[in-house]
C-alpha positions as a Python dict, from the first residue, in 0.01 Angstrom:
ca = {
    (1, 'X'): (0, 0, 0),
    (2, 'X'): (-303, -152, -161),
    (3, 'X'): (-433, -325, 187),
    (4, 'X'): (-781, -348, 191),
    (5, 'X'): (-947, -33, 403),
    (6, 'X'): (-580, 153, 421),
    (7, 'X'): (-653, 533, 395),
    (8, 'X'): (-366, 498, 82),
    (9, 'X'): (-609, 257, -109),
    (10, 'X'): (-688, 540, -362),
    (11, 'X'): (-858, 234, -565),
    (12, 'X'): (-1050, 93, -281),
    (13, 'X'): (-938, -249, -438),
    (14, 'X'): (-951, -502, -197),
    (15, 'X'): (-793, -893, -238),
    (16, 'X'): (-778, -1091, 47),
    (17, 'X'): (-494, -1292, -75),
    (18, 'X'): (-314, -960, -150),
    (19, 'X'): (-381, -845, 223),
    (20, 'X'): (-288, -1226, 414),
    (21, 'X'): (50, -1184, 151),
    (22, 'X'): (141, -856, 299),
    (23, 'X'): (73, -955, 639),
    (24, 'X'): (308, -1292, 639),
    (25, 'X'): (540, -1033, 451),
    (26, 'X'): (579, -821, 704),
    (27, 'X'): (625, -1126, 946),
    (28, 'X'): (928, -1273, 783),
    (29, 'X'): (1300, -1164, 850),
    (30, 'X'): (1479, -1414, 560),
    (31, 'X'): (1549, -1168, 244),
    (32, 'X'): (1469, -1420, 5),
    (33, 'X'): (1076, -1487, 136),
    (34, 'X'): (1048, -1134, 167),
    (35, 'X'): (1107, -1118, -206),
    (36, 'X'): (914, -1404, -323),
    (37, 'X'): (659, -1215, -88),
    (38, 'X'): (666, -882, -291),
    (39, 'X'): (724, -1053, -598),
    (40, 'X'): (345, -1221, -517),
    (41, 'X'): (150, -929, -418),
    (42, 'X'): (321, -810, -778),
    (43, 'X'): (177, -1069, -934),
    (44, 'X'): (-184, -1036, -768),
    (45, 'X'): (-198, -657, -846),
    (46, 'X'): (-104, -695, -1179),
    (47, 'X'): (-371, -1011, -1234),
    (48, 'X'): (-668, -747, -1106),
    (49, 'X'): (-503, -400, -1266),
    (50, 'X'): (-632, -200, -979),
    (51, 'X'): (-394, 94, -1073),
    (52, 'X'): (-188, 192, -1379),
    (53, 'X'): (123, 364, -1298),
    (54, 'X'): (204, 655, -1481),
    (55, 'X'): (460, 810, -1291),
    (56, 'X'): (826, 618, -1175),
    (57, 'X'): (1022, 760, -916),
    (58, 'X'): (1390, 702, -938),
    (59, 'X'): (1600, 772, -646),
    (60, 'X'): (1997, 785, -573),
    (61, 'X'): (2133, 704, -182),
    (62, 'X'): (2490, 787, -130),
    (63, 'X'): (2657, 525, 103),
    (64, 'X'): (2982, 522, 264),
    (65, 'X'): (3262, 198, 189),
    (66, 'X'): (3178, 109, 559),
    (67, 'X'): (2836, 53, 464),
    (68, 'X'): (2742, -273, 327),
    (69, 'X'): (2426, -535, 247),
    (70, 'X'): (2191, -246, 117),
    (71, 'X'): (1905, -362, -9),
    (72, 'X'): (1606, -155, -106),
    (73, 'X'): (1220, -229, -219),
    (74, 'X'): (1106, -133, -543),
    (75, 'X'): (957, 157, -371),
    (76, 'X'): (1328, 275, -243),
    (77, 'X'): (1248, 184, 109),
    (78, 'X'): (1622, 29, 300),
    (79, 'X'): (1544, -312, 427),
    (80, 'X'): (1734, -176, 750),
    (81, 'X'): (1756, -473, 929),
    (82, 'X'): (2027, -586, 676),
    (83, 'X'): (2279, -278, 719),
    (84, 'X'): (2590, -386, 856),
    (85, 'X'): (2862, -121, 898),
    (86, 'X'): (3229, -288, 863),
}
């Protein structure tokens, strides 16, 4: 994360919009405003450039039929609150 004074701020870039985003990110439980949330902070790091990605990790989760309303970040991280098993 890119929060301002987080030991994995390699940039040391600090936005105070960026950081009160994140924050009433990680407050909200509806999908959708989590989205529009990460879709923001998105929009703020690429406004300021305070990295260039070079490297894209792809990765593959194998789920069982029982397994339903996966939904992942676009840093692969399972939104587990939404897993429902049928």
């Amino acid at each position: 994360m890119l929060r301002s004074g987080s030991r994995k701020n390699y940039a040391q870039w600090s936005n105070a919009d960026y950081d009160a985003t994140l924050d009433r990110l990680l407050q909200d439980s509806e999908r959708a405003t989590r989205l529009a949330r990460f879709e923001q902070l998105e929009r703020l790091i690429l406004k300021d450039t305070p990295i260039i990605p070079i490297n894209h990790l792809a990765s593959h989760f194998a789920l069982g039929r029982r397994i339903e309303r996966v939904v992942t970040s676009h840093a692969a991280v399972i939104a587990a609150a939404d897993v429902r098993f049928r």
